[in-house]
mmCIF file of the N, C-alpha and C atoms, coordinates in Angstrom:
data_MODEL
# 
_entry.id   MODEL 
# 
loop_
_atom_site.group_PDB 
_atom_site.id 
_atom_site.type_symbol 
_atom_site.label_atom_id 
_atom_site.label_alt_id 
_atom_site.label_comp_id 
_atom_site.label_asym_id 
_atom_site.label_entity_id 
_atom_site.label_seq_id 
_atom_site.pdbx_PDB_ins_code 
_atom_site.Cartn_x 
_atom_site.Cartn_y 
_atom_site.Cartn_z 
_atom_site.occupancy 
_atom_site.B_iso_or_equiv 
_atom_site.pdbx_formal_charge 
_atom_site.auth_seq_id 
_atom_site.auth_comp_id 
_atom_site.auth_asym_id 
_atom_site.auth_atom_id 
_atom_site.pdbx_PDB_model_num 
ATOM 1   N N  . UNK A 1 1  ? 3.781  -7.871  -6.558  1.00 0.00 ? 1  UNK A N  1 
ATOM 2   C CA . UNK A 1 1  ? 4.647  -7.572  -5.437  1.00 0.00 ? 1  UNK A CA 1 
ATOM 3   C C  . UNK A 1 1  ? 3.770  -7.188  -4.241  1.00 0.00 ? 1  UNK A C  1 
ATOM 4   N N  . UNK A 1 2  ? 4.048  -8.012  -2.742  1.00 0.00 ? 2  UNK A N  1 
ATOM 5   C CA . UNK A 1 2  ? 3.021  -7.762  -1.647  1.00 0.00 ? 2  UNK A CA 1 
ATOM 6   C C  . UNK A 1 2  ? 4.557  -6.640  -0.745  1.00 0.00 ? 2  UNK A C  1 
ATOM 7   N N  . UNK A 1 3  ? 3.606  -5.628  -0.099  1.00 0.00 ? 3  UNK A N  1 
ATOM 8   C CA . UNK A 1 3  ? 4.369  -4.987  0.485   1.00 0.00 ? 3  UNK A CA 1 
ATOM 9   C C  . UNK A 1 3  ? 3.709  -4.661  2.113   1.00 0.00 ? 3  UNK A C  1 
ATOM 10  N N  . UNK A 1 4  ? 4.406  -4.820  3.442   1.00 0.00 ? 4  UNK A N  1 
ATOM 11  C CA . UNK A 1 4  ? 3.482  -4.363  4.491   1.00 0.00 ? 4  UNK A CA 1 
ATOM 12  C C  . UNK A 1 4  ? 4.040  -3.459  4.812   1.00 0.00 ? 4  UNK A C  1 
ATOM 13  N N  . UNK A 1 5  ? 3.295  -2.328  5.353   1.00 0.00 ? 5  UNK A N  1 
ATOM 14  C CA . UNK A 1 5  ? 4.036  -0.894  6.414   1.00 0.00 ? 5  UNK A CA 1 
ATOM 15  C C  . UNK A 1 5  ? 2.836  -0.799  7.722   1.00 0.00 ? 5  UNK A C  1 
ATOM 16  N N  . UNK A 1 6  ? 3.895  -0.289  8.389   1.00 0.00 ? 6  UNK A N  1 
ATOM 17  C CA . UNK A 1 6  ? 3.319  0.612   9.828   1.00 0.00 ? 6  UNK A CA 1 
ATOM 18  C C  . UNK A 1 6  ? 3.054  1.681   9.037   1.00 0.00 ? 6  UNK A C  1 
ATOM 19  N N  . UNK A 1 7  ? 1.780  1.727   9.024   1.00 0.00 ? 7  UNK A N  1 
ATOM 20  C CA . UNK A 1 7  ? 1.025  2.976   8.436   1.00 0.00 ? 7  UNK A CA 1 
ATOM 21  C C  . UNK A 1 7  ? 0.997  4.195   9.271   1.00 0.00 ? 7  UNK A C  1 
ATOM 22  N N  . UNK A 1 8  ? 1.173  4.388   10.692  1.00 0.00 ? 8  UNK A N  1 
ATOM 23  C CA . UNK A 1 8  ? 1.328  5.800   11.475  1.00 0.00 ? 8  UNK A CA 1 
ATOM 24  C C  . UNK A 1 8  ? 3.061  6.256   11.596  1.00 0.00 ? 8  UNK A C  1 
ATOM 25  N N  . UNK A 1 9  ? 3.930  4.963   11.708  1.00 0.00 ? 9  UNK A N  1 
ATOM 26  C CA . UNK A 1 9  ? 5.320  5.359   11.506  1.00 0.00 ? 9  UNK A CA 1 
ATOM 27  C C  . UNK A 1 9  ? 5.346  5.800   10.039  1.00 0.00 ? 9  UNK A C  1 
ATOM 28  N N  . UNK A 1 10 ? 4.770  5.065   9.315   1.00 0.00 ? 10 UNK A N  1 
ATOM 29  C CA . UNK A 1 10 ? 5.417  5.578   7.680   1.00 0.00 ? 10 UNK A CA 1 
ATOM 30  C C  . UNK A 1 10 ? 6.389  4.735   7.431   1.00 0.00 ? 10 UNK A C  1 
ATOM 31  N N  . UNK A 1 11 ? 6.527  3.477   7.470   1.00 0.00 ? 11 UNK A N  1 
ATOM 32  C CA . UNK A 1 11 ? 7.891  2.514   7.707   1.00 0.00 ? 11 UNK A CA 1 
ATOM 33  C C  . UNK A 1 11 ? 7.416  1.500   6.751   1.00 0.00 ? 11 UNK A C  1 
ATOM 34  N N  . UNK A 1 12 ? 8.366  1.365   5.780   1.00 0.00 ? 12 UNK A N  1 
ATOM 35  C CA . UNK A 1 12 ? 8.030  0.111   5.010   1.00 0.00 ? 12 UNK A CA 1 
ATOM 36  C C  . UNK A 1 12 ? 8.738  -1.137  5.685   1.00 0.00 ? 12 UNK A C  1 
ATOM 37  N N  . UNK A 1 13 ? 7.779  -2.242  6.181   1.00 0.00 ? 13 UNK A N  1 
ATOM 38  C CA . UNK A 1 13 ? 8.168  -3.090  6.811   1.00 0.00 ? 13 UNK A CA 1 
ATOM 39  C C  . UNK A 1 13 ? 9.164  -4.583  6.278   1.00 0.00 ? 13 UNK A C  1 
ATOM 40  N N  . UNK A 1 14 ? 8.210  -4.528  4.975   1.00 0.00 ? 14 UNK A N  1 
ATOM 41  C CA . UNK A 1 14 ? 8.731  -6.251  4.354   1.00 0.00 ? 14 UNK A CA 1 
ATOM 42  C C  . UNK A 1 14 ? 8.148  -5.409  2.754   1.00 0.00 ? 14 UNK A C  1 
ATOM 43  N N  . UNK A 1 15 ? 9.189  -6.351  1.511   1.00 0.00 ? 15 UNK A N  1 
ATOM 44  C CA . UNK A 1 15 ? 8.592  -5.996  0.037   1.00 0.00 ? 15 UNK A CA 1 
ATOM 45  C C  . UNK A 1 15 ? 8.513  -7.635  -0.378  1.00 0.00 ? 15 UNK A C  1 
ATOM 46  N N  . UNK A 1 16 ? 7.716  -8.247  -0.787  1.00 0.00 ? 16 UNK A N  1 
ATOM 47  C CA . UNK A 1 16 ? 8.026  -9.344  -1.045  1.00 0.00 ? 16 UNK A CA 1 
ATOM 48  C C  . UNK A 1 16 ? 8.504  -10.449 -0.272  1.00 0.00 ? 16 UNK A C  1 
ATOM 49  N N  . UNK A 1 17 ? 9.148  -11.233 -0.643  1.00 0.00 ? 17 UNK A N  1 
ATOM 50  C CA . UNK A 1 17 ? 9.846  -11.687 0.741   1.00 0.00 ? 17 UNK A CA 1 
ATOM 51  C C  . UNK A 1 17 ? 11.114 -11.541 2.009   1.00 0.00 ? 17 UNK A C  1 
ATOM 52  N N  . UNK A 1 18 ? 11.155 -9.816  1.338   1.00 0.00 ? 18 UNK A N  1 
ATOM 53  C CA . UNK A 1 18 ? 12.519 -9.163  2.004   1.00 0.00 ? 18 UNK A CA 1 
ATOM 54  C C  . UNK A 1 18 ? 11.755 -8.214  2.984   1.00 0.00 ? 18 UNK A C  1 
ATOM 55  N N  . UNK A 1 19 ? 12.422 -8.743  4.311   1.00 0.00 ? 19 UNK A N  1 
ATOM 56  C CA . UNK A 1 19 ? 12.280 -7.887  5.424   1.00 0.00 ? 19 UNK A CA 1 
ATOM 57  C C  . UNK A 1 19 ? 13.328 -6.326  5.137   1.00 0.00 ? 19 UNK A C  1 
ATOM 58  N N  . UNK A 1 20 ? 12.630 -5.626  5.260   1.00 0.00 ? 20 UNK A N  1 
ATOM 59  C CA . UNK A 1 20 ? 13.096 -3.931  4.871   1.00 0.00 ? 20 UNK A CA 1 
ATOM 60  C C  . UNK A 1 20 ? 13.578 -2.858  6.024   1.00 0.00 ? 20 UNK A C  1 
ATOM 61  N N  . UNK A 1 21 ? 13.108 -3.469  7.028   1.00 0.00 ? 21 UNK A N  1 
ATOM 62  C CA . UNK A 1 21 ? 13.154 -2.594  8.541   1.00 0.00 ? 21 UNK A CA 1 
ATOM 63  C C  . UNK A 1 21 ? 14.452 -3.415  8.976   1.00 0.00 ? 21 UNK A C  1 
ATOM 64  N N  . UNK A 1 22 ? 15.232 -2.760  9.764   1.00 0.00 ? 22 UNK A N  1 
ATOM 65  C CA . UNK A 1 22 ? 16.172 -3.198  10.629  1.00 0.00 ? 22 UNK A CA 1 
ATOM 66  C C  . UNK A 1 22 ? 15.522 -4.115  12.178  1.00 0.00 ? 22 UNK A C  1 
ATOM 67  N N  . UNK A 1 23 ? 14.538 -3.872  12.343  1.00 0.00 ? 23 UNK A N  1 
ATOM 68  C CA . UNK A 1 23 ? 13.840 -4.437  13.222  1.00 0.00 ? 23 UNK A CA 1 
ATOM 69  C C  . UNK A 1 23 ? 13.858 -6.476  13.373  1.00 0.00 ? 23 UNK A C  1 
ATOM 70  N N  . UNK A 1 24 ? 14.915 -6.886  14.108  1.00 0.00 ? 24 UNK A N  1 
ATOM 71  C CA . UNK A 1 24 ? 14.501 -8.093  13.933  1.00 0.00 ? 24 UNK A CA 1 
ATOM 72  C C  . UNK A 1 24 ? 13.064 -9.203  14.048  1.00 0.00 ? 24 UNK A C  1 
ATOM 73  N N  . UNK A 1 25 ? 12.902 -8.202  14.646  1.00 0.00 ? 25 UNK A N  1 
ATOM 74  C CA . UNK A 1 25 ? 11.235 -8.898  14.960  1.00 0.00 ? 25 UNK A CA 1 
ATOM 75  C C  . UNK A 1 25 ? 10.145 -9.325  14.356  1.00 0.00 ? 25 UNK A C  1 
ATOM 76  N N  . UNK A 1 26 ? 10.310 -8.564  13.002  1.00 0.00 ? 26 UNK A N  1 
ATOM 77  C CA . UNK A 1 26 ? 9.717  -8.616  11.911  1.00 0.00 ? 26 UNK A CA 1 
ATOM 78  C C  . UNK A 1 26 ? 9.917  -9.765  10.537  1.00 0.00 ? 26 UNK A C  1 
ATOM 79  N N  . UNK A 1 27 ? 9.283  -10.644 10.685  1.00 0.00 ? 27 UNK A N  1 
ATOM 80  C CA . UNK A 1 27 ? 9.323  -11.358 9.431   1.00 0.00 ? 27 UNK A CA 1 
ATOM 81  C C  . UNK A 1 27 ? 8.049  -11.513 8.379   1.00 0.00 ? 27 UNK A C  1 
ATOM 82  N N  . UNK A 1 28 ? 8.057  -12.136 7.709   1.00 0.00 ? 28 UNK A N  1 
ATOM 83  C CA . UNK A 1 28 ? 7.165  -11.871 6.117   1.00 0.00 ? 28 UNK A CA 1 
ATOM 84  C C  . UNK A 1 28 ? 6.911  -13.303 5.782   1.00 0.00 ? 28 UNK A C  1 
ATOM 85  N N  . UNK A 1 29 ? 5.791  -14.194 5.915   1.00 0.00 ? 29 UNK A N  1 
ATOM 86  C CA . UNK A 1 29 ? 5.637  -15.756 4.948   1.00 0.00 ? 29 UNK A CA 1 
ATOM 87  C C  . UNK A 1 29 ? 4.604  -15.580 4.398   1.00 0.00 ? 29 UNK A C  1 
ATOM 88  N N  . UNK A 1 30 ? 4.364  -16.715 3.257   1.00 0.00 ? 30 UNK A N  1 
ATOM 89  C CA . UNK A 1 30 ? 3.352  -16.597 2.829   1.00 0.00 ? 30 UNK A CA 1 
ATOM 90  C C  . UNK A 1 30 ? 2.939  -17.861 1.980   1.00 0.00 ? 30 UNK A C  1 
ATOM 91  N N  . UNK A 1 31 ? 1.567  -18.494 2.005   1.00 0.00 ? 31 UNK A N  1 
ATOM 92  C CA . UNK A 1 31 ? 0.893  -19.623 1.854   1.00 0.00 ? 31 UNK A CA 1 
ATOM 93  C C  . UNK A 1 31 ? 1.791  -20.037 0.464   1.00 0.00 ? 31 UNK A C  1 
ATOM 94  N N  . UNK A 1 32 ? 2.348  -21.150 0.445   1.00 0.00 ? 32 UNK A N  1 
ATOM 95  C CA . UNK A 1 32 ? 3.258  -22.051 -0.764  1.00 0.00 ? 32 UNK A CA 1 
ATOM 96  C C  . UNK A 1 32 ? 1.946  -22.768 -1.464  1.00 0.00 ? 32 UNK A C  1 
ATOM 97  N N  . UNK A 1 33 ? 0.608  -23.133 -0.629  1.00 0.00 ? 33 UNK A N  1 
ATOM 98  C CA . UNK A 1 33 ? 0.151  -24.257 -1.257  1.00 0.00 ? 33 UNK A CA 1 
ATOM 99  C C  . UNK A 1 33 ? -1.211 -23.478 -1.859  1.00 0.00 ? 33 UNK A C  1 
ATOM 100 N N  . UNK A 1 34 ? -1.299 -22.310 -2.014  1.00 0.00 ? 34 UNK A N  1 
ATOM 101 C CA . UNK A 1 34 ? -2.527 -21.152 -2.464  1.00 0.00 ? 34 UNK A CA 1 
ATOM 102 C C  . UNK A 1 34 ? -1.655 -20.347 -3.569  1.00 0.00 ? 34 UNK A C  1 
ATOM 103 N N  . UNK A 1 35 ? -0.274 -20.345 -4.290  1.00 0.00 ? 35 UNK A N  1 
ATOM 104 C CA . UNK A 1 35 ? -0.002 -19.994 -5.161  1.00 0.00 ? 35 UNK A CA 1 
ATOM 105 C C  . UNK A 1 35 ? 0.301  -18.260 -4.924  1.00 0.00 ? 35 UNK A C  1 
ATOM 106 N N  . UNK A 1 36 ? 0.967  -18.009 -3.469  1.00 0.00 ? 36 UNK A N  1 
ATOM 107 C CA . UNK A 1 36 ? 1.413  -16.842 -3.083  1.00 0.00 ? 36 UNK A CA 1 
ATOM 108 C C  . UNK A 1 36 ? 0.379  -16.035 -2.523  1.00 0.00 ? 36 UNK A C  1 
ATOM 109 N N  . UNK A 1 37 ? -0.956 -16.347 -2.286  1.00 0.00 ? 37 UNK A N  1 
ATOM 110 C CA . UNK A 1 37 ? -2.156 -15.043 -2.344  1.00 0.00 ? 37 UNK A CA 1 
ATOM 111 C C  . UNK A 1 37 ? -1.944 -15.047 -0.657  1.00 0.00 ? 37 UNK A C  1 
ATOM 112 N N  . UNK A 1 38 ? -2.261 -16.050 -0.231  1.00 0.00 ? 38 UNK A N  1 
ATOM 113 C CA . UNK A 1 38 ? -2.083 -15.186 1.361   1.00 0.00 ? 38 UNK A CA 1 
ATOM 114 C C  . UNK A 1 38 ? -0.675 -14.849 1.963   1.00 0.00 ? 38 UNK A C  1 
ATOM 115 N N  . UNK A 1 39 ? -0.291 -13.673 2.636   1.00 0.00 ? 39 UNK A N  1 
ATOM 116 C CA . UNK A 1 39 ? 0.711  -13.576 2.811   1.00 0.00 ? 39 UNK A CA 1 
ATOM 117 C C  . UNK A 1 39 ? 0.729  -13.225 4.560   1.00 0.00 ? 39 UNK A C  1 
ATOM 118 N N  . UNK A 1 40 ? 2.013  -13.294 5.264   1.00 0.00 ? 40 UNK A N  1 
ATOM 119 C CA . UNK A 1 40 ? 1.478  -13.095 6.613   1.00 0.00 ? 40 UNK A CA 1 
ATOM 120 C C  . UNK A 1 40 ? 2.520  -12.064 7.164   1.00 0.00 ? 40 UNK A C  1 
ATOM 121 N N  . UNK A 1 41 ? 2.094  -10.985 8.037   1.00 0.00 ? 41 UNK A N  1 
ATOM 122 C CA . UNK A 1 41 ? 3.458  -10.838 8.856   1.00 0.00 ? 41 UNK A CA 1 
ATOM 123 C C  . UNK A 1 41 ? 3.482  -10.852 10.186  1.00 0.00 ? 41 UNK A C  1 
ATOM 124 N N  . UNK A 1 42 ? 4.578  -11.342 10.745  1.00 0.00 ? 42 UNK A N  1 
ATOM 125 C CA . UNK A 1 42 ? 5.138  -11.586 11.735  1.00 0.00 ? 42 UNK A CA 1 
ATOM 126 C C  . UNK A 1 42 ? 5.654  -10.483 12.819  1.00 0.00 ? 42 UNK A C  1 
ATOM 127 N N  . UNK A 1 43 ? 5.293  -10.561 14.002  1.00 0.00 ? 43 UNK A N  1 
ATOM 128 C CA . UNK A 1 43 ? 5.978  -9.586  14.504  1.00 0.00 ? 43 UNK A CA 1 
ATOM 129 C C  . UNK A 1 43 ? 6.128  -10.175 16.472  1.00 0.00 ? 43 UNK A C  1 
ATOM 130 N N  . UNK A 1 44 ? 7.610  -10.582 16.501  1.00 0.00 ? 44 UNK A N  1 
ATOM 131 C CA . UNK A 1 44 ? 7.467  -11.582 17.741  1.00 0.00 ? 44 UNK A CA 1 
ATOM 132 C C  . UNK A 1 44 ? 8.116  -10.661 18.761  1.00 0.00 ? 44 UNK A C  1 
ATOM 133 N N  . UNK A 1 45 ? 7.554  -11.261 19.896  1.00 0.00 ? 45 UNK A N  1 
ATOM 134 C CA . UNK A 1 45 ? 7.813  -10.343 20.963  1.00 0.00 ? 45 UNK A CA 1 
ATOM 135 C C  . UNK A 1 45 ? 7.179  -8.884  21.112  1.00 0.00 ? 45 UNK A C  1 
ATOM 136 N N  . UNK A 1 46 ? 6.034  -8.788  20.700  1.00 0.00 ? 46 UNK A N  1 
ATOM 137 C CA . UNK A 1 46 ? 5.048  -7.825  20.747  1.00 0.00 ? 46 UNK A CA 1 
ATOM 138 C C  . UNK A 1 46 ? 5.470  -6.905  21.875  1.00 0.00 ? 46 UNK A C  1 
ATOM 139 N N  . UNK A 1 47 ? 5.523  -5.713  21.540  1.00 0.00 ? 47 UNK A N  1 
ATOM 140 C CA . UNK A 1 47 ? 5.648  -4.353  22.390  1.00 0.00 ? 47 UNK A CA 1 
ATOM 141 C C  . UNK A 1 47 ? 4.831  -3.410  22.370  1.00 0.00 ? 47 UNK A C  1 
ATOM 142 N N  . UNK A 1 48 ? 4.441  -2.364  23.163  1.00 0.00 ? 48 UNK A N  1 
ATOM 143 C CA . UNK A 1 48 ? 3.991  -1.339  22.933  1.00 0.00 ? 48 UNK A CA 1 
ATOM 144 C C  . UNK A 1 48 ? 4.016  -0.519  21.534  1.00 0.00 ? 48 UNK A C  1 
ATOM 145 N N  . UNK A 1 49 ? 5.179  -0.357  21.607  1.00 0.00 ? 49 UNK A N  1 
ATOM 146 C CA . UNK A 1 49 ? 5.252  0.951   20.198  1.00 0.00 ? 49 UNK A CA 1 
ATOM 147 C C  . UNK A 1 49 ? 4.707  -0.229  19.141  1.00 0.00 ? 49 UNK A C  1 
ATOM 148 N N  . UNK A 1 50 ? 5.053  -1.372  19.340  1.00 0.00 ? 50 UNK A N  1 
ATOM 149 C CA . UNK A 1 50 ? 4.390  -1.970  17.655  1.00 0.00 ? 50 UNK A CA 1 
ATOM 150 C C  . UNK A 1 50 ? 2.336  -1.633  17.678  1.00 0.00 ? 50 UNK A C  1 
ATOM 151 N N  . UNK A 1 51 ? 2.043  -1.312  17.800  1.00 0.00 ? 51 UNK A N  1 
ATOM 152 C CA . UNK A 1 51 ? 0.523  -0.968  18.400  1.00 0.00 ? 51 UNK A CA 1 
ATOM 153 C C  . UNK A 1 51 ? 0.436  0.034   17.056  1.00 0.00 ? 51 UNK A C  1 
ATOM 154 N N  . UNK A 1 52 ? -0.508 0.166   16.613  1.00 0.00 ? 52 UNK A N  1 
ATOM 155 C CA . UNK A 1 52 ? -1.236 0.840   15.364  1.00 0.00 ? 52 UNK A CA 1 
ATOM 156 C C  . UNK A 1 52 ? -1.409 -0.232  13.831  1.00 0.00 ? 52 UNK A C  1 
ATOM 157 N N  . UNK A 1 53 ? -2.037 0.823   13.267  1.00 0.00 ? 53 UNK A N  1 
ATOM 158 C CA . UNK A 1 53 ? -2.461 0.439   12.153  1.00 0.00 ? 53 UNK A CA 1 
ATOM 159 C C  . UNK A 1 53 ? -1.193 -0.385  11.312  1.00 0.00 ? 53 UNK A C  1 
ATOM 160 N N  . UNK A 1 54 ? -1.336 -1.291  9.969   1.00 0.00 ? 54 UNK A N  1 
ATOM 161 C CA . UNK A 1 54 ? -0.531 -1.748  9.105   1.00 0.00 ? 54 UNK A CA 1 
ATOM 162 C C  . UNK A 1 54 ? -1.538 -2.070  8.368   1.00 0.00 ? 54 UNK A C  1 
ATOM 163 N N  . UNK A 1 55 ? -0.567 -2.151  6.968   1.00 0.00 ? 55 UNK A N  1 
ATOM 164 C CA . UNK A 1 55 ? -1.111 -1.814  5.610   1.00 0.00 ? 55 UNK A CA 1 
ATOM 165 C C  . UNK A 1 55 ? -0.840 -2.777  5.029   1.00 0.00 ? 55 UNK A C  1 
ATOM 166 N N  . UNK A 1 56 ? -1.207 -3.955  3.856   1.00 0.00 ? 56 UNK A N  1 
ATOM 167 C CA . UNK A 1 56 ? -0.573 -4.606  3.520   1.00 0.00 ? 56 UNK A CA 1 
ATOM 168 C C  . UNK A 1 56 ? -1.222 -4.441  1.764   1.00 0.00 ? 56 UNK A C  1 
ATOM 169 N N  . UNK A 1 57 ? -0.125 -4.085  1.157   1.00 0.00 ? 57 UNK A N  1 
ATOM 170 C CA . UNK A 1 57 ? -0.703 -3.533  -0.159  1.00 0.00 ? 57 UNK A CA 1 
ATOM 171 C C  . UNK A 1 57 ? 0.391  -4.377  -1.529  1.00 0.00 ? 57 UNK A C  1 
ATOM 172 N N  . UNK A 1 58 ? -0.885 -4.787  -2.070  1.00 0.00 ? 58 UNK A N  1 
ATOM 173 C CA . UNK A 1 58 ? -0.220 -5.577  -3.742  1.00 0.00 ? 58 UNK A CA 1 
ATOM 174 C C  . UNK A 1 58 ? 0.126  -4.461  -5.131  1.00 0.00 ? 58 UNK A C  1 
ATOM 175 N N  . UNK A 1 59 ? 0.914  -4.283  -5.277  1.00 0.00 ? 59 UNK A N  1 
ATOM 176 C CA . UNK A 1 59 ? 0.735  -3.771  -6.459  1.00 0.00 ? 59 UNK A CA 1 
ATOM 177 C C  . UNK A 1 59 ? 0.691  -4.215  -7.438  1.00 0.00 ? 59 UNK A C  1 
ATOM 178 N N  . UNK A 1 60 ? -0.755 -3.818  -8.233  1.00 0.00 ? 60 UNK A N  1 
ATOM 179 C CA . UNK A 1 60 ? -0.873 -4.242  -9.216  1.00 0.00 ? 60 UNK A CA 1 
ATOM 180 C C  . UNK A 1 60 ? -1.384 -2.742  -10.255 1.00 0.00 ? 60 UNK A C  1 
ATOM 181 N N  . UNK A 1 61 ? -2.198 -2.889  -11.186 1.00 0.00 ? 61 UNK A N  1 
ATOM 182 C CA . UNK A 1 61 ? -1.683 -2.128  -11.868 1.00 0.00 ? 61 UNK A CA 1 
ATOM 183 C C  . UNK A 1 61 ? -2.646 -0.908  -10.827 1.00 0.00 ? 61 UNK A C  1 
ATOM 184 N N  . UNK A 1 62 ? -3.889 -1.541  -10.579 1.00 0.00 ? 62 UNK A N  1 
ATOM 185 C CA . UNK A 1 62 ? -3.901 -0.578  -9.273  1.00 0.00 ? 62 UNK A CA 1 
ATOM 186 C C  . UNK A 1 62 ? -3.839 -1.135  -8.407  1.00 0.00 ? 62 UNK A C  1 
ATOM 187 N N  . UNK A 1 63 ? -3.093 -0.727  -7.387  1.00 0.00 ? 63 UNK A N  1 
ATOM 188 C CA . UNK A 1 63 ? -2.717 -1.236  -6.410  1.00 0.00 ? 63 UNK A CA 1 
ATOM 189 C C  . UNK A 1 63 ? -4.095 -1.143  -5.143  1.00 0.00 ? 63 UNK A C  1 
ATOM 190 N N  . UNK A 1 64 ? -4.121 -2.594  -4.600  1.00 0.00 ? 64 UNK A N  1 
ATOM 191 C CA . UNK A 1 64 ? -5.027 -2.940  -3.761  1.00 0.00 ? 64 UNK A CA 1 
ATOM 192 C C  . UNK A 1 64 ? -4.849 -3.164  -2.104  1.00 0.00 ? 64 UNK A C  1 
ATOM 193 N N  . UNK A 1 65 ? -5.551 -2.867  -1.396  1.00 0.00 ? 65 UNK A N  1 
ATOM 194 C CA . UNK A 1 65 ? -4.751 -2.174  0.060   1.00 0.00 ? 65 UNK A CA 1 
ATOM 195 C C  . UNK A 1 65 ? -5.744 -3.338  1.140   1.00 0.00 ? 65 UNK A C  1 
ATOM 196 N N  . UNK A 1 66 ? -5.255 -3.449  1.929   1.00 0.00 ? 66 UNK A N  1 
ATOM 197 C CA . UNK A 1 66 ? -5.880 -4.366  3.118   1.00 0.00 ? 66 UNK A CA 1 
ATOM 198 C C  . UNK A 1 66 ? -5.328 -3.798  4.413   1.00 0.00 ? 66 UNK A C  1 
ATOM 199 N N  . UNK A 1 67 ? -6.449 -3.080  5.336   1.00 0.00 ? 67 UNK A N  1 
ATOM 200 C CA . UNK A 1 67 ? -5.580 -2.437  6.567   1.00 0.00 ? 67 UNK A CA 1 
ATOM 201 C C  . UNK A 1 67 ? -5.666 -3.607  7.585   1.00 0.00 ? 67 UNK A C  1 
ATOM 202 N N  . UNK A 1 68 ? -5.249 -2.937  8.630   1.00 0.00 ? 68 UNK A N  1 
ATOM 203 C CA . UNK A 1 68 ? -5.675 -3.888  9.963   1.00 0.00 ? 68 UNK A CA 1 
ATOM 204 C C  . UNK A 1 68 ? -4.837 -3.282  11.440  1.00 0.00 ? 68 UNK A C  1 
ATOM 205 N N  . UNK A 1 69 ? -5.486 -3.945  12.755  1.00 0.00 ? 69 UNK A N  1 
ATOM 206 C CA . UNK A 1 69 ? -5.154 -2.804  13.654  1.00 0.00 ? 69 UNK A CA 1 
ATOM 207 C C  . UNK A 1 69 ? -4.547 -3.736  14.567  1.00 0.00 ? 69 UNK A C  1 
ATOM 208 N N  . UNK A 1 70 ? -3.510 -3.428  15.361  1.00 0.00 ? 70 UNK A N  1 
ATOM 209 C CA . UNK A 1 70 ? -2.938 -4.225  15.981  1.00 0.00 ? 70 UNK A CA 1 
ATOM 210 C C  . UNK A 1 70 ? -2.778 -3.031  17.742  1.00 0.00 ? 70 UNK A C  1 
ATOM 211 N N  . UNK A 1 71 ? -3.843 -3.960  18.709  1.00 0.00 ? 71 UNK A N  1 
ATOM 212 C CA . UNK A 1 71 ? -4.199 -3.566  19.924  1.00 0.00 ? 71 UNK A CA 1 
ATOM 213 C C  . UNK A 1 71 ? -3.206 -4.215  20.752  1.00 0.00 ? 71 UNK A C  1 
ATOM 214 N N  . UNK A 1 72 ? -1.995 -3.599  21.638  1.00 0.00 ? 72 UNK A N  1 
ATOM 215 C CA . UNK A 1 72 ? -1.383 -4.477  22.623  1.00 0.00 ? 72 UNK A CA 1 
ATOM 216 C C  . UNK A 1 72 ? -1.885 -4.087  23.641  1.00 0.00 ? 72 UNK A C  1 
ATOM 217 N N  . UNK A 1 73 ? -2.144 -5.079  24.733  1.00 0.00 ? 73 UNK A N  1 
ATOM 218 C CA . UNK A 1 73 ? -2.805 -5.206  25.736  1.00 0.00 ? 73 UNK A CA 1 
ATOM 219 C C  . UNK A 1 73 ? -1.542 -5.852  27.304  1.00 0.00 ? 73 UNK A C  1 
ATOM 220 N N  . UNK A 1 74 ? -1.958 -5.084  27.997  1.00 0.00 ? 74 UNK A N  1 
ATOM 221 C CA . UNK A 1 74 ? -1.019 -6.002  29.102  1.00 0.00 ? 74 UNK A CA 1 
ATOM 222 C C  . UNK A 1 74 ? -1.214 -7.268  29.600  1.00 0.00 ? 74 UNK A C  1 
ATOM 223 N N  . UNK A 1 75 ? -0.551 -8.256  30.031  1.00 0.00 ? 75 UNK A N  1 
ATOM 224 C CA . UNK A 1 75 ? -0.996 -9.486  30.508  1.00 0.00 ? 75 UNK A CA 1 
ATOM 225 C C  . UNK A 1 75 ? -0.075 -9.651  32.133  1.00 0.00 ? 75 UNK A C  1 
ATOM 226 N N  . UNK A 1 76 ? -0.750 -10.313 32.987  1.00 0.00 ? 76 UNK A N  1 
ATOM 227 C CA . UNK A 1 76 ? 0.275  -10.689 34.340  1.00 0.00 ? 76 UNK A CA 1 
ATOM 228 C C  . UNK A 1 76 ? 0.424  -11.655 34.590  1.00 0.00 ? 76 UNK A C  1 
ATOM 229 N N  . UNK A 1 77 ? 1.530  -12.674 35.171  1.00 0.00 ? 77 UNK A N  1 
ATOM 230 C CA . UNK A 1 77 ? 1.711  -14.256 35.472  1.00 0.00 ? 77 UNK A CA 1 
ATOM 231 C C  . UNK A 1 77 ? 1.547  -14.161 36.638  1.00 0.00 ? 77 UNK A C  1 
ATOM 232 N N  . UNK A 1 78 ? 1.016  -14.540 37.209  1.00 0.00 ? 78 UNK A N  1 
ATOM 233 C CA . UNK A 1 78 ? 0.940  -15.250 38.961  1.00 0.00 ? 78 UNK A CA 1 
ATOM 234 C C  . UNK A 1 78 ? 1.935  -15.815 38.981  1.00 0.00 ? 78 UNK A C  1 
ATOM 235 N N  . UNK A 1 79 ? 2.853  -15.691 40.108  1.00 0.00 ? 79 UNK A N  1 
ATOM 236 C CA . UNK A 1 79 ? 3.959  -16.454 40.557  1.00 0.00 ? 79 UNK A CA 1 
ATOM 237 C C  . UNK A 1 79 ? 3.310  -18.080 41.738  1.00 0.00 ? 79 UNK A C  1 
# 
């Protein structure tokens, strides 16, 4: 079972292939042709508050953890 959280909210995001947050923004896929090992998540329309750490952890019998940091940055369009 792959599970991701916002590790500074404390929010379990996705368990498997079930999105867990009320947050639509958030979705969960993962590689069909690698036999489930990579898994991805999604998070569209990037905002501020989504900014910090996430966790993406397998449980197994010990459970194995993969962090990662997600920096939002501002961008401007020229008219």
């Amino acid at each position: 079972m792959v599970a991701w959280m916002h590790f500074e909210q404390s929010a379990i995001l996705t368990v498997h292939n079930h999105v867990i947050t009320r947050n639509p923004r958030i979705s969960v896929t993962h590689d069909k042709h690698d036999k489930h090992k990579t898994w991805f998540l999604h998070i569209t329309n990037v905002q501020e508050e989504d900014k910090g750490r996430y966790m993406c952890q397998i449980n197994t019998v010990t459970a194995k953890t993969q962090f990662g940091y997600l920096h939002v940055v501002g961008y401007h369009f020229d008219d």
